[in-house]
C-alpha positions as YAML, in Angstrom:
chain: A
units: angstrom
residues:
- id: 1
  name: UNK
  ca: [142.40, 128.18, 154.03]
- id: 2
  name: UNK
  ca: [141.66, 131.58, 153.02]
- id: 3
  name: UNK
  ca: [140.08, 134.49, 155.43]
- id: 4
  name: UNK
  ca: [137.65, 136.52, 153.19]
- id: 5
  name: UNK
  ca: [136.00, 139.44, 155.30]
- id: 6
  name: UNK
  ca: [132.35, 140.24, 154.70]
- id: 7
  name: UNK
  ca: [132.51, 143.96, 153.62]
- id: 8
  name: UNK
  ca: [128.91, 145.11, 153.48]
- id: 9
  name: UNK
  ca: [126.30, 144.57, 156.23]
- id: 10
  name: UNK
  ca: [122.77, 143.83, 155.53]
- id: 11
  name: UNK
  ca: [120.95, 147.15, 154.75]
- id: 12
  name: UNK
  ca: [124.16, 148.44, 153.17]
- id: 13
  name: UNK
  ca: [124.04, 150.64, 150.03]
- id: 14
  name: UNK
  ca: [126.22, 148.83, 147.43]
- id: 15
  name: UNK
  ca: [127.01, 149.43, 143.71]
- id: 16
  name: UNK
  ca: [126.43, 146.13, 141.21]
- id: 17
  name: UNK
  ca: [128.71, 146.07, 138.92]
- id: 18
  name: UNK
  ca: [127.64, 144.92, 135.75]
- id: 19
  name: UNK
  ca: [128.96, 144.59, 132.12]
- id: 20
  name: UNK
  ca: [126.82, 145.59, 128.99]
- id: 21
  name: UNK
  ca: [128.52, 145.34, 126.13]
- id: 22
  name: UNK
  ca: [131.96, 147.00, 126.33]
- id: 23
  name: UNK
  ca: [130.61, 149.12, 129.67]
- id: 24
  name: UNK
  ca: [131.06, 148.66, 132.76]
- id: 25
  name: UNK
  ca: [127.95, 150.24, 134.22]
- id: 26
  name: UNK
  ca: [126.83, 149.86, 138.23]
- id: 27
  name: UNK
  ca: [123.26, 150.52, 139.99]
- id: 28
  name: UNK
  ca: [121.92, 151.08, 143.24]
- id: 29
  name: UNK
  ca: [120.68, 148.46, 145.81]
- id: 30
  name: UNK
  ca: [120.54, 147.43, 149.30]
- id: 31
  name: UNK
  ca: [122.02, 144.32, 150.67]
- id: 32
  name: UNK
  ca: [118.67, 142.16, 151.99]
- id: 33
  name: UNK
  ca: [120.66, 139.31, 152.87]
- id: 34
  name: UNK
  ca: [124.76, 137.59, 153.13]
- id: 35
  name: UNK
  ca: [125.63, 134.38, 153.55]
- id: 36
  name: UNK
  ca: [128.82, 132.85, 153.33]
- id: 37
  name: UNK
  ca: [129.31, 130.28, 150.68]
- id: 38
  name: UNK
  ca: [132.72, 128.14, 150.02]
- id: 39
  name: UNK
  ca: [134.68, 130.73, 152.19]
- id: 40
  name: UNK
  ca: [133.50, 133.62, 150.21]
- id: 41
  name: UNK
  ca: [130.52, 136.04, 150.74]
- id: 42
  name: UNK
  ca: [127.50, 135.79, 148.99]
- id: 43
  name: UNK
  ca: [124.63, 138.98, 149.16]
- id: 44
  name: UNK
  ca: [120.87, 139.31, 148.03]
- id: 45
  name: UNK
  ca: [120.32, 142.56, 146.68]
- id: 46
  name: UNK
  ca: [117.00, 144.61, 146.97]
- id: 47
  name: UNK
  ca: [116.49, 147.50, 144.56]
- id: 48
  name: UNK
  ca: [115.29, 150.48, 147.47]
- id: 49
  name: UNK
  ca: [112.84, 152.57, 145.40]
- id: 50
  name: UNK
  ca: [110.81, 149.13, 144.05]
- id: 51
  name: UNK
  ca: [111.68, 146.81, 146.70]
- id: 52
  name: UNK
  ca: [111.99, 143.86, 144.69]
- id: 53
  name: UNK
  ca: [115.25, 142.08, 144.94]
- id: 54
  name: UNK
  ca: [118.06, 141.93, 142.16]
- id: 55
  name: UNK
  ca: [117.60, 139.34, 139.37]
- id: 56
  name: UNK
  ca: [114.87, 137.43, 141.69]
- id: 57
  name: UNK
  ca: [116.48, 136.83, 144.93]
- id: 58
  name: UNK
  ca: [119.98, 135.73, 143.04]
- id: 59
  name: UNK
  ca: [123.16, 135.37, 145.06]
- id: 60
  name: UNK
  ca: [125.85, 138.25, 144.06]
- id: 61
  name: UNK
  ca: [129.85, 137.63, 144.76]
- id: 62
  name: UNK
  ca: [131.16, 140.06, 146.78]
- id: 63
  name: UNK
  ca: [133.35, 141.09, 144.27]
- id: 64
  name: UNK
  ca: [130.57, 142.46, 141.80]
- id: 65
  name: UNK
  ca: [129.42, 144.92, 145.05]
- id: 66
  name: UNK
  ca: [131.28, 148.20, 146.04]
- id: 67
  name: UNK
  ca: [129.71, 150.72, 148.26]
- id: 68
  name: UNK
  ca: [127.68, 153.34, 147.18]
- id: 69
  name: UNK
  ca: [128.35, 156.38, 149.28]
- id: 70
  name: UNK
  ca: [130.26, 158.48, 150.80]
- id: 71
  name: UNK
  ca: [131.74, 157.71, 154.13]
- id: 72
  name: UNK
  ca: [133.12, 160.47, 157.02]
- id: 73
  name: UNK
  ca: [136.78, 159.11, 158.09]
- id: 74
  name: UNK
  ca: [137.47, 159.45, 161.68]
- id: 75
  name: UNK
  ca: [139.62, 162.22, 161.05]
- id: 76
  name: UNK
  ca: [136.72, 164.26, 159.33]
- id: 77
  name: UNK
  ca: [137.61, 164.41, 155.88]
- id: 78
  name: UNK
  ca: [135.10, 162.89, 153.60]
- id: 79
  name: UNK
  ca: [135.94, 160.25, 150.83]
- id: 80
  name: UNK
  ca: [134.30, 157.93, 147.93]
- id: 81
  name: UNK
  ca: [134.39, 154.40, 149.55]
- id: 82
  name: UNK
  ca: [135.05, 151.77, 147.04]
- id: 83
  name: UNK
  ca: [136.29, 148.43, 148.64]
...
């Protein structure tokens, strides 16, 4: 059995990643809700300026999500956070 840790919490900025065409383009949204689904974690997405949620409530895969902003390392320094 594989261990898959959730990586965003709800209320989380993340990044979707989409595809359109040949880009690879991401937007801004805020995890409403996670579940976990066959061992892997699932998150609805609401879109924080219009509050309506991504694609009409639709599960994302945790591996179309990276985080949005910057985070403060306990050492100080300051780095982009993509996990």
């Amino acid at each position: 059995m594989r261990f898959v840790v959730a990586k965003f919490e709800i209320g989380d900025e993340v990044w979707v990643k989409l595809r359109v065409g040949g880009l690879l383009v991401a937007n801004d949204y805020e995890v409403a809700q996670r579940r976990r689904s066959s061992g892997v974690y699932e998150y609805k997405l609401r879109d924080p300026a219009s509050n309506k949620l991504y694609k009409e409530g639709q599960w994302v895969k945790q591996d179309k999500l990276s985080a949005s902003r910057l985070v403060r390392s306990p050492a100080g320094t300051v780095s982009g956070q993509n996990l």
